[in-house]
NUBAGU-926544 format. One record per residue (C-alpha): x, y, z. Coordinates in nm, 2 decimals, decimal comma. Example, Ala and Ser with C-alpha at 12.3 -4.5 7.8 and 13.67 -1.06 7.14 Angstrom:
% NUBAGU-926544
+--------+--------+--------+
!     xx !     yy !     zz !
+--------+--------+--------+
!   1,23 !  -0,45 !   0,78 !
!   1,37 !  -0,11 !   0,71 !
+--------+--------+--------+
This chain:
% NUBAGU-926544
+--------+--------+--------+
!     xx !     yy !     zz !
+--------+--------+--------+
!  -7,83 !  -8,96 !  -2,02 !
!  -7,73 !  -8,62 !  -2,15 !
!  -7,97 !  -8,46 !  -1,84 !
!  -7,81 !  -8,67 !  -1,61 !
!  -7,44 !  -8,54 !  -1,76 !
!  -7,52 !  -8,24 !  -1,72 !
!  -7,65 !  -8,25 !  -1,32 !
!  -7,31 !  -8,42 !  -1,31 !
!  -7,14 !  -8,08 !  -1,45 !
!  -7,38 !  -7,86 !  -1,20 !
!  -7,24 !  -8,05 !  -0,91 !
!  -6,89 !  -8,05 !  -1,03 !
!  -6,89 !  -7,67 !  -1,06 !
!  -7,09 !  -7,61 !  -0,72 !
!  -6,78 !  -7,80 !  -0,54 !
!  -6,55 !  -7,61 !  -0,77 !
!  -6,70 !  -7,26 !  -0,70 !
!  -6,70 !  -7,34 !  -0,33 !
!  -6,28 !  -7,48 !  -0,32 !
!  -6,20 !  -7,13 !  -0,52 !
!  -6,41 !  -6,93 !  -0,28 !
!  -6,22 !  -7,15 !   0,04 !
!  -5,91 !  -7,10 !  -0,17 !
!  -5,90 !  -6,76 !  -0,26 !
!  -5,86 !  -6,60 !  -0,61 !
!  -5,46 !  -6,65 !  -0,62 !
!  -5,22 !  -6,46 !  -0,60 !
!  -5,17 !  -6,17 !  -0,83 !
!  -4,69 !  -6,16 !  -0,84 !
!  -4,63 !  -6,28 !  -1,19 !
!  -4,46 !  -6,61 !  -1,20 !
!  -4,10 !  -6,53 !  -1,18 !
!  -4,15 !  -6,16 !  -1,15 !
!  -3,82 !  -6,17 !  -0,90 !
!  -3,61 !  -6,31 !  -1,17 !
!  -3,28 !  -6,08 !  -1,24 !
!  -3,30 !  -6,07 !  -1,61 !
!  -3,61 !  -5,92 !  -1,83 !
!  -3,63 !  -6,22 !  -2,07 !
!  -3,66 !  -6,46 !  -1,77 !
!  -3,98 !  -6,27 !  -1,60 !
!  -4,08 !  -6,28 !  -1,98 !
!  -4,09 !  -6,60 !  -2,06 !
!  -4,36 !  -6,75 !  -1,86 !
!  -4,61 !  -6,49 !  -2,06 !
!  -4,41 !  -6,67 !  -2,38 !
!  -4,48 !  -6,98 !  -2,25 !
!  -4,86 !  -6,98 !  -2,16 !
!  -4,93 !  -6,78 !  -2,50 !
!  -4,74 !  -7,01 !  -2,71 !
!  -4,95 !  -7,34 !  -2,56 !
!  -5,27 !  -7,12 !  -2,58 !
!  -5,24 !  -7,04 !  -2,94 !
!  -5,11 !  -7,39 !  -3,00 !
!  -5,41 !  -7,57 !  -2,81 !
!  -5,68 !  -7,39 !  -2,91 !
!  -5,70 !  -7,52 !  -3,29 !
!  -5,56 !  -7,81 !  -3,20 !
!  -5,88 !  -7,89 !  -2,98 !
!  -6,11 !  -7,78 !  -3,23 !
!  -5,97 !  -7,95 !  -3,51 !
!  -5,96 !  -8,29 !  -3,26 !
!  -6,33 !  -8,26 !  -3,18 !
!  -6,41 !  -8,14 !  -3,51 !
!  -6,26 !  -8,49 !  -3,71 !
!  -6,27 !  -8,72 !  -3,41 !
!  -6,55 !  -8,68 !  -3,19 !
!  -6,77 !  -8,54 !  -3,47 !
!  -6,86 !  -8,20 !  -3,28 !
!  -6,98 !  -7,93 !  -3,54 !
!  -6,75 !  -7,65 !  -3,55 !
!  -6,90 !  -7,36 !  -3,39 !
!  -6,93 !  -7,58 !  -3,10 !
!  -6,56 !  -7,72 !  -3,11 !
!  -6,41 !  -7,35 !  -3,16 !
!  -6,60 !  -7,23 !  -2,87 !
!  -6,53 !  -7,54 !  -2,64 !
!  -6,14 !  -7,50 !  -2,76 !
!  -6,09 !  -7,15 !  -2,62 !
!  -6,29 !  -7,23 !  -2,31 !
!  -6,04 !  -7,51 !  -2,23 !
!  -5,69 !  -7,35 !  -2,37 !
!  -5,79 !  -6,95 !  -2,29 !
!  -5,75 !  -6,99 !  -1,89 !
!  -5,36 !  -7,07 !  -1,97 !
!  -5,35 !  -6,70 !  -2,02 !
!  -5,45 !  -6,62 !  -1,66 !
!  -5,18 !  -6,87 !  -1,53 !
!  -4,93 !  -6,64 !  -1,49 !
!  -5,07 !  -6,39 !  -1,24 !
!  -5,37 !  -6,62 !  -1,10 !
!  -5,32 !  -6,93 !  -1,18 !
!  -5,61 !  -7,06 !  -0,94 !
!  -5,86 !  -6,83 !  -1,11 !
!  -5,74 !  -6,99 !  -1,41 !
!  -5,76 !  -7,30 !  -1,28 !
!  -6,12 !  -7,26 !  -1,18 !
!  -6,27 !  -7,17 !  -1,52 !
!  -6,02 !  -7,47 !  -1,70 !
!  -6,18 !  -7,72 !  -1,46 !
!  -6,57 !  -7,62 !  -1,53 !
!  -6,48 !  -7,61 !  -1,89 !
!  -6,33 !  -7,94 !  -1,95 !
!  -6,60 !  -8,09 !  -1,70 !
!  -6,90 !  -7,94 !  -1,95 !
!  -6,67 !  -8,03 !  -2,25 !
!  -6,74 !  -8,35 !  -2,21 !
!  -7,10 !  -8,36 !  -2,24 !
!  -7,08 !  -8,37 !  -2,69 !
!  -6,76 !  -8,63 !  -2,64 !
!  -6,98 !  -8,91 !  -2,58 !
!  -7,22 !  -8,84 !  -2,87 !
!  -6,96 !  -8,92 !  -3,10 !
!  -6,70 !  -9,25 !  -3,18 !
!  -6,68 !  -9,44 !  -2,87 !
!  -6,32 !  -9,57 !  -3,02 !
!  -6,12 !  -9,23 !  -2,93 !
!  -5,99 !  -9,13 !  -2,58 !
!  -6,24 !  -9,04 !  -2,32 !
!  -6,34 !  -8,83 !  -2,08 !
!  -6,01 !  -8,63 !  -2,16 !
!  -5,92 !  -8,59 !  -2,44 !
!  -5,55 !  -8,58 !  -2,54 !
!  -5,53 !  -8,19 !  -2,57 !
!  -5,72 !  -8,15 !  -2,22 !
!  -5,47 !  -8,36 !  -2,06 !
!  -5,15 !  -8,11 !  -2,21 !
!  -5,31 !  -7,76 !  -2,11 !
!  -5,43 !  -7,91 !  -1,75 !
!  -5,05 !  -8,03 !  -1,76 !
!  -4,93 !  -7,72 !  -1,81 !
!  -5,21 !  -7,52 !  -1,57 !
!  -5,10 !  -7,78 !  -1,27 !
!  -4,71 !  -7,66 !  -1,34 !
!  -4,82 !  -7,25 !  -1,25 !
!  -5,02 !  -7,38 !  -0,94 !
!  -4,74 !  -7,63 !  -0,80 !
!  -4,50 !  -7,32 !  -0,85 !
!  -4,79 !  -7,03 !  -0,67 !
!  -5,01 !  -7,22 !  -0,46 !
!  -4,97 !  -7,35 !  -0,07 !
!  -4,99 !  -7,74 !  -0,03 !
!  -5,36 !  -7,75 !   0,11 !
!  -5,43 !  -7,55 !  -0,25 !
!  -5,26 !  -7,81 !  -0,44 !
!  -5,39 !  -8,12 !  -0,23 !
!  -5,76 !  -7,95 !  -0,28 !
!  -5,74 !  -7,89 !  -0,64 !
!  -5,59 !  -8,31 !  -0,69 !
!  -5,90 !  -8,39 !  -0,57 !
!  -6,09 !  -8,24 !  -0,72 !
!  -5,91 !  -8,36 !  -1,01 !
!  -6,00 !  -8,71 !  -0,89 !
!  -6,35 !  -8,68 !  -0,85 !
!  -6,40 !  -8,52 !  -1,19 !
!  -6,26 !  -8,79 !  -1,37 !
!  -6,41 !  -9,00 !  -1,16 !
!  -6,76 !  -8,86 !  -1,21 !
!  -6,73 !  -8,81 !  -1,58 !
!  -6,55 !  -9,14 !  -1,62 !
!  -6,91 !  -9,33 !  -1,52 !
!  -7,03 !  -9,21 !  -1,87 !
!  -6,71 !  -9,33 !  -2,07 !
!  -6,78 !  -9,63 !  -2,31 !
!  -6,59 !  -9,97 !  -2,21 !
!  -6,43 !  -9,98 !  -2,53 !
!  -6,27 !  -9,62 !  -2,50 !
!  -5,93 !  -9,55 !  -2,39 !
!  -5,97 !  -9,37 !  -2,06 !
!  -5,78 !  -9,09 !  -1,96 !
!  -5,95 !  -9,01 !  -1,66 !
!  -5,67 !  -9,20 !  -1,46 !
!  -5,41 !  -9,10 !  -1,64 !
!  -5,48 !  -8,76 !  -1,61 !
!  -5,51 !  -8,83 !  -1,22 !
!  -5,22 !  -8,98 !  -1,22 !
!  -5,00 !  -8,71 !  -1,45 !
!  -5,14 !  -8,39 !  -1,26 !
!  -5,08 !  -8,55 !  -0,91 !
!  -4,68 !  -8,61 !  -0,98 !
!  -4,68 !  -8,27 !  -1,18 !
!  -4,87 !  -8,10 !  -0,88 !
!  -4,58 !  -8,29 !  -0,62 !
!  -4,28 !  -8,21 !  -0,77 !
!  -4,33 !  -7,88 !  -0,87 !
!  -4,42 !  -7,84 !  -0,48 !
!  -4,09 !  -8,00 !  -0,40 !
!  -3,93 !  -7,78 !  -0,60 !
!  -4,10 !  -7,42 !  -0,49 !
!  -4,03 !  -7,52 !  -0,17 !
!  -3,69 !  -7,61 !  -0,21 !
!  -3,62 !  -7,30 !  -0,33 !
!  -3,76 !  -7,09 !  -0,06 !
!  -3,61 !  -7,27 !   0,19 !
!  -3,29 !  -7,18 !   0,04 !
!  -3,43 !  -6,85 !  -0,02 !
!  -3,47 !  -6,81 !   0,33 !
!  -3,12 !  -6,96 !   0,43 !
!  -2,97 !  -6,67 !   0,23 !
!  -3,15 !  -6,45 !   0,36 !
!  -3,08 !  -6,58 !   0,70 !
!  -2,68 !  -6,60 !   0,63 !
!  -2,70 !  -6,25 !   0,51 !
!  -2,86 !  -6,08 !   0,86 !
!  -2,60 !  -6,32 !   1,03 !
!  -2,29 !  -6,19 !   0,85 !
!  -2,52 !  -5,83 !   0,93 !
!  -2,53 !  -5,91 !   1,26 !
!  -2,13 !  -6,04 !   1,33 !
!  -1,98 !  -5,71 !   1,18 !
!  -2,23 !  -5,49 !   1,36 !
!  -2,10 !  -5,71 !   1,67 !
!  -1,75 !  -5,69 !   1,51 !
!  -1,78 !  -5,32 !   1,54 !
!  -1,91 !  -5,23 !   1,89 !
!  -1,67 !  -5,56 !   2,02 !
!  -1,39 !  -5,32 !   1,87 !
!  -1,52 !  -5,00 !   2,00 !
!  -1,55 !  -5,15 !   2,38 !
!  -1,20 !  -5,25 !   2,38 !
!  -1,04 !  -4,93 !   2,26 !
!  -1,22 !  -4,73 !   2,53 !
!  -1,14 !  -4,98 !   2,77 !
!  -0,73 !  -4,93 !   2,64 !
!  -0,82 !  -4,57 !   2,64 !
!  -0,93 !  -4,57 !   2,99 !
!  -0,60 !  -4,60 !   3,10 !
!  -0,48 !  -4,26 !   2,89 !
!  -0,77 !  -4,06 !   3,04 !
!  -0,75 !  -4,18 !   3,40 !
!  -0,37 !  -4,08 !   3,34 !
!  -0,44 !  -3,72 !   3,27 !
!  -0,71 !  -3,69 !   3,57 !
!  -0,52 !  -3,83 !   3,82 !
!  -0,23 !  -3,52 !   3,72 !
!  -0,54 !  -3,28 !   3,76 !
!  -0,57 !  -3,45 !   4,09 !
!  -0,26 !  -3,40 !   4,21 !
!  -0,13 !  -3,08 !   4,05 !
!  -0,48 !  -2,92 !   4,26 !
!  -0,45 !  -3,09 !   4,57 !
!  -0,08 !  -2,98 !   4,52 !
!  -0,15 !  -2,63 !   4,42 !
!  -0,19 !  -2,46 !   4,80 !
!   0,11 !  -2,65 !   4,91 !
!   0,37 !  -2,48 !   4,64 !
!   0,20 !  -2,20 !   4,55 !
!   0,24 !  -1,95 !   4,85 !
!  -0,01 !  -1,69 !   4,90 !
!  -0,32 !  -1,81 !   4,74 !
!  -0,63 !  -1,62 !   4,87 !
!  -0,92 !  -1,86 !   4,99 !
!  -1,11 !  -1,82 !   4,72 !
!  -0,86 !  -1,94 !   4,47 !
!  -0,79 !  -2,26 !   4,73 !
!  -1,12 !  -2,33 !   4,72 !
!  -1,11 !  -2,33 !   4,34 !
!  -0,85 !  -2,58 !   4,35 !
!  -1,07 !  -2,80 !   4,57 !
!  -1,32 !  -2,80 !   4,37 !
!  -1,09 !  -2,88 !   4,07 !
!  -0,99 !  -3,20 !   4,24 !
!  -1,34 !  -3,33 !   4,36 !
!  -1,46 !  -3,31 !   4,03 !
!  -1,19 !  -3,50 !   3,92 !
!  -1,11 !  -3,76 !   4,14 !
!  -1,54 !  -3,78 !   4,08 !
!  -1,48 !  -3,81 !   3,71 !
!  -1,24 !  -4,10 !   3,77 !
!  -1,49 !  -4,31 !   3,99 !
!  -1,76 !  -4,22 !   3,73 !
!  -1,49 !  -4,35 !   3,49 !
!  -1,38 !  -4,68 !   3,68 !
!  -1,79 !  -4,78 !   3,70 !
!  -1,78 !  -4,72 !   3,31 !
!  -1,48 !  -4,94 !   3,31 !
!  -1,64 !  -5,23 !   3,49 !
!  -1,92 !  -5,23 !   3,24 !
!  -1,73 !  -5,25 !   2,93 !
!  -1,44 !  -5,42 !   3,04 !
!  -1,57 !  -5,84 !   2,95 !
!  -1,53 !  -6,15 !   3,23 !
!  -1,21 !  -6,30 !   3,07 !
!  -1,05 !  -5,92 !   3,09 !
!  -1,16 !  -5,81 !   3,43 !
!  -0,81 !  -5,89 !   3,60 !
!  -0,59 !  -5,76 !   3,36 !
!  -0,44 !  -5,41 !   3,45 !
!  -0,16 !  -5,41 !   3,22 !
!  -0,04 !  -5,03 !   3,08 !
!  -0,11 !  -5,00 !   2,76 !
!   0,17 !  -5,00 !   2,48 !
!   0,28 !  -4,77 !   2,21 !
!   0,57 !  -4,67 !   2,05 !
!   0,82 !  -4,74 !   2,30 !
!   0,73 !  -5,10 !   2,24 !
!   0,73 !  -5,15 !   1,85 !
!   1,09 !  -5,33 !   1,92 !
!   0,94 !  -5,57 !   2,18 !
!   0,67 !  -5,62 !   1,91 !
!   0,87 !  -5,67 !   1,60 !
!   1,09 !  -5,92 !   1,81 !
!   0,81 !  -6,13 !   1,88 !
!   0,69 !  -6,15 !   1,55 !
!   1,01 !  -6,23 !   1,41 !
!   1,06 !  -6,51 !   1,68 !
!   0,68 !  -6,61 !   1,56 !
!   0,82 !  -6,72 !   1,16 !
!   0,79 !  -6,39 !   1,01 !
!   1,06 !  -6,19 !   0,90 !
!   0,99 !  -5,79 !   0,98 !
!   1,22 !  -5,53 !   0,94 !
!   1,15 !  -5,17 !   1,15 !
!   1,22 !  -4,84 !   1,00 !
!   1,20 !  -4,55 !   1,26 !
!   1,30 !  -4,18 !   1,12 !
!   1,60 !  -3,98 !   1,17 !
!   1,70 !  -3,97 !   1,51 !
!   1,65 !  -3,61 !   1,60 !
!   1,29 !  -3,74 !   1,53 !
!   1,29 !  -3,99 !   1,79 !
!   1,21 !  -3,74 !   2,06 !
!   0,93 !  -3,59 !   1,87 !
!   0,76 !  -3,92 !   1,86 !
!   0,78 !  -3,96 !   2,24 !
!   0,59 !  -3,67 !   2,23 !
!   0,28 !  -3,81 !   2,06 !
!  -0,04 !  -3,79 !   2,22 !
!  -0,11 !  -4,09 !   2,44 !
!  -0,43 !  -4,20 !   2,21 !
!  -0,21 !  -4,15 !   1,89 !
!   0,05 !  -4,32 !   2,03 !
!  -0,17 !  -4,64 !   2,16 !
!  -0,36 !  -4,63 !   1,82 !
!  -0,02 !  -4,64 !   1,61 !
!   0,11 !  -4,95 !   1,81 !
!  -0,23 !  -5,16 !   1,74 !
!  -0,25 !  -5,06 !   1,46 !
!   0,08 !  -5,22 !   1,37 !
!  -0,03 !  -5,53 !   1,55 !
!  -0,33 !  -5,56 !   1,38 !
!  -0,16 !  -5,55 !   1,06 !
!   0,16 !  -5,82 !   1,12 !
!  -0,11 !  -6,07 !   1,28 !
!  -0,28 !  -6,00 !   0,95 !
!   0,04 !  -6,10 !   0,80 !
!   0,05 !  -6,38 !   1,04 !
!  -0,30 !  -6,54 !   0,89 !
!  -0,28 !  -6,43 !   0,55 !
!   0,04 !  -6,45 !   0,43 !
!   0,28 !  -6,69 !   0,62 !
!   0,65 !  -6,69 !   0,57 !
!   0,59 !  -6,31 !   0,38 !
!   0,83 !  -6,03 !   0,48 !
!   0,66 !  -5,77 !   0,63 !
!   0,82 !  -5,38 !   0,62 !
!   0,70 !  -5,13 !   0,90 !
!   0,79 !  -4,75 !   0,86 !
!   0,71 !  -4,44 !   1,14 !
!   0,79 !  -4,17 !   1,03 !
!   0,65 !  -3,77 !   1,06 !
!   0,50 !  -3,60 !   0,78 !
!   0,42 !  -3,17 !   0,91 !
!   0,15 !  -3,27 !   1,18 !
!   0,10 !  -3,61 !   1,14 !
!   0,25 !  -3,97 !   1,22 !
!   0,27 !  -4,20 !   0,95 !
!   0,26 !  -4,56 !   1,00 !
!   0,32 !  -4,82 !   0,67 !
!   0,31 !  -5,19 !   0,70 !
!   0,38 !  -5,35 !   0,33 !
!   0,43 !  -5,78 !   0,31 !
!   0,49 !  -5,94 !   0,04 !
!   0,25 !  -6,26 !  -0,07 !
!   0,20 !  -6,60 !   0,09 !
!   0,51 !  -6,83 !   0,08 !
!   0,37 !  -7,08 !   0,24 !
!   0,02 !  -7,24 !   0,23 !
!  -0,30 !  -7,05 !   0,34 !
!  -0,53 !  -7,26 !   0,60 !
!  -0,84 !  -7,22 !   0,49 !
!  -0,97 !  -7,12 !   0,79 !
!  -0,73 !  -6,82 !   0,81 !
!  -0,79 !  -6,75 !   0,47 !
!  -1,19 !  -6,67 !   0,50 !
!  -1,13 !  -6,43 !   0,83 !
!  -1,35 !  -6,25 !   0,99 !
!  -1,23 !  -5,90 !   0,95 !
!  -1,14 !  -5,80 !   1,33 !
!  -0,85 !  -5,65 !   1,21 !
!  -0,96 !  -5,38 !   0,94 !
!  -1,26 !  -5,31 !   1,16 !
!  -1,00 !  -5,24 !   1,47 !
!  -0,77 !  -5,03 !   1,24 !
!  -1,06 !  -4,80 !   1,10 !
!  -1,23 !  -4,75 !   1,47 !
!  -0,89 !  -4,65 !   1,58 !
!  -0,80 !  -4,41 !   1,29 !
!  -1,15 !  -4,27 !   1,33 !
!  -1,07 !  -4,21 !   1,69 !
!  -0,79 !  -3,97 !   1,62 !
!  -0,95 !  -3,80 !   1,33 !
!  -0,70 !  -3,96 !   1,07 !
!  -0,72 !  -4,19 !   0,77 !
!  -0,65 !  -4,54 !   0,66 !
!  -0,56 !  -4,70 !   0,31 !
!  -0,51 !  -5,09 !   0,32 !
!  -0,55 !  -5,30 !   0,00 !
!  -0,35 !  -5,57 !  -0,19 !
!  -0,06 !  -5,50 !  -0,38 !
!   0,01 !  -5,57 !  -0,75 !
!   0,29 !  -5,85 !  -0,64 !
!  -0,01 !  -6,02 !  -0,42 !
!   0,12 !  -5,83 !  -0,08 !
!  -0,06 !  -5,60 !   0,13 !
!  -0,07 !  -5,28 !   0,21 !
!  -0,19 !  -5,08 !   0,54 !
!  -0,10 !  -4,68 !   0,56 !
!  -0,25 !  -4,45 !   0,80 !
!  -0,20 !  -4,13 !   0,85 !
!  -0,23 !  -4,03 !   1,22 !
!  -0,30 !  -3,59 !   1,34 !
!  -0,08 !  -3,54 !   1,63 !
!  -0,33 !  -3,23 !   1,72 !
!  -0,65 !  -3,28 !   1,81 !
!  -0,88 !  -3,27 !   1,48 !
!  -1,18 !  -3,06 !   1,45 !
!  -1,42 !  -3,37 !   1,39 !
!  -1,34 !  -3,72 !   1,35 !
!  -1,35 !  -3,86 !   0,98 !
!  -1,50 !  -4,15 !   0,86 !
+--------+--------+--------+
């Protein structure tokens, strides 16, 4: 009997050795090694050290009393079987390997002993393969898991032939136990890395709408700017096609000058209207409209008013007036968006809130200020999320010019939007 237990065990192990080769060794990322906190990538070292020193007198004290197995034999059999936990950490299937070949050949001296006790398993075997089959559902792919069930399976099976009737067998119920451990914890790992990978997914999505955000935001200020440019050519186009007409006495060399001064402009222009017609989108390609600026703050501010929101203007002295018509046409645009941006802001954000706009001149600069004060009326949730057009628009714009931009809320639950615009041209845009 005992040579045919232990062909049993050599057969056992050959399948073993031969799933762990198919297998692989495991993988060798602690268990929770991504965790954020130090005692949480800890703890499963805690864990498998605490059931290791726990199972290994345990078992030899079992098979010492109960299965009458002399001591040196049930000390060495106990750390074969609860020493693999150790491994479970970092390679769980090597661990698994050796557990499964020692509680297979720790059999053998179980059935020399009372037949009364629990058999093939006994009670301390069925904890530590417990705990062994919670690391692999947590590491291991599915075919791993289904592989090493069955394995599971036919061990108990094979060693359960040699059980005596009148013994309570565990072979089933450990069968049983490590296939629901084994599916749950498989359910569970991969429940968590799908939403590992939805996060991850959300976060290069959000990545990806303000990158769009931003180059949506740069194509349509230099399709607004197109209009400021093509402005300024088409004067160099005249003013040189002009220039022989009322300049008398221009030698042919300078006219010629002047000709050349206009094909290369009236070229940039065409270069400029194919650039157009690229960046310009299919819901925009009709619409020729000037673009505003200051002139039309008081159209603007009307409109909002007329939309629920009371705004009050604030222009500077009026010997100041003039100097703002004088604003370069890209400050100019920029300061009127800028203040549209902020009151439909207002608009989203904070409905029925006053909102307060200010121009004013400060040495070389325009100033523009737009304070509201908070919500009087309920948020929509879906204007309340927002997608952050407008502070993207605002910055691209400010950067354009070269000048800066502070928005943030306000102690009293307003907002806040202040830029500072150079009316000369800066040495190198700012950030």
């Amino acid at each position: 009997m005992r040579g045919r237990l232990r062909d049993t065990g050599d057969r056992l192990v050959s399948v073993g050795s031969g799933l762990g080769v198919a297998l692989g060794g495991g993988r060798t990322e602690p268990l929770f090694s991504q965790a954020p906190k130090r005692w949480m990538r800890a703890l499963p070292y805690l864990i498998a050290l605490g059931f290791t020193i726990v199972l290994i007198p345990v078992t030899t004290q079992v098979l010492s009393n109960d299965y009458g197995v002399s001591g040196g034999l049930a000390g060495a059999i106990g750390v074969a079987q609860a020493a693999p936990l150790l491994l479970a950490v970092t390679r769980p299937l090597t661990a698994w390997y050796i557990m499964i070949v020692a509680d297979v050949l720790g059999t053998i001296p179980l059935f020399q002993g009372d037949a009364h006790h629990p058999s093939p398993w006994t009670p301390t075997v069925v904890v530590g393969y417990l705990v062994l089959c919670i690391a692999l559902a947590l590491r291991e792919s599915r075919r791993a898991l289904i592989g090493i069930w069955l394995v599971t399976v036919v061990a108990s099976i094979a060693v359960g032939l040699f059980r005596d009737e009148t013994s309570q067998d565990t072979g089933v119920l450990l069968i049983v136990l490590s296939g629901g451990v084994l599916l749950l914890g498989a359910l569970l790992r991969e429940r968590g890395e799908a939403q590992r990978r939805l996060v991850e997914q959300e976060t290069i999505s959000e990545a990806e709408r303000t990158r769009r955000t931003l180059l949506e935001e740069r194509a349509r200020i230099a399709r607004e700017l197109h209009d400021v440019v093509a402005h300024h050519m088409s004067v160099i186009t005249v003013q040189a096609d002009s220039a022989p007409y009322r300049l008398p006495g221009l030698t042919g060399e300078v006219r010629g000058e002047f000709a050349s001064i206009a094909a290369g402009a009236r070229e940039s222009l065409t270069e400029m209207r194919r650039l157009l017609a690229v960046l310009r989108s299919e819901e925009a390609q009709g619409d020729l409209t000037p673009q505003p600026g200051l002139a039309q703050l008081r159209q603007l501010v009307e409109a909002t008013i007329r939309g629920g929101v009371p705004t009050d203007l604030s222009y500077p002295e009026l010997s100041l007036v003039r100097e703002l018509a004088d604003v370069s046409p890209a400050v100019d645009l920029s300061a009127y968006r800028i203040v549209q941006e902020a009151l439909a802001n207002v608009v989203r954000h904070a409905p029925g809130a006053r909102a307060e706009i200010s121009i004013g001149l400060e040495d070389d600069a325009l100033l523009v200020l737009v304070v509201n004060g908070p919500a009087r009326e309920p948020v929509s949730p879906l204007e309340s999320s927002g997608t952050g057009h407008g502070l993207v628009g605002m910055s691209e714009r400010v950067r354009l010019v070269g000048g800066t931009l502070d928005v943030g809320p306000l102690p009293d639950g307003g907002f806040r939007v202040a830029a500072r615009l150079p009316l000369t041209e800066p040495d190198s845009p700012t950030a």
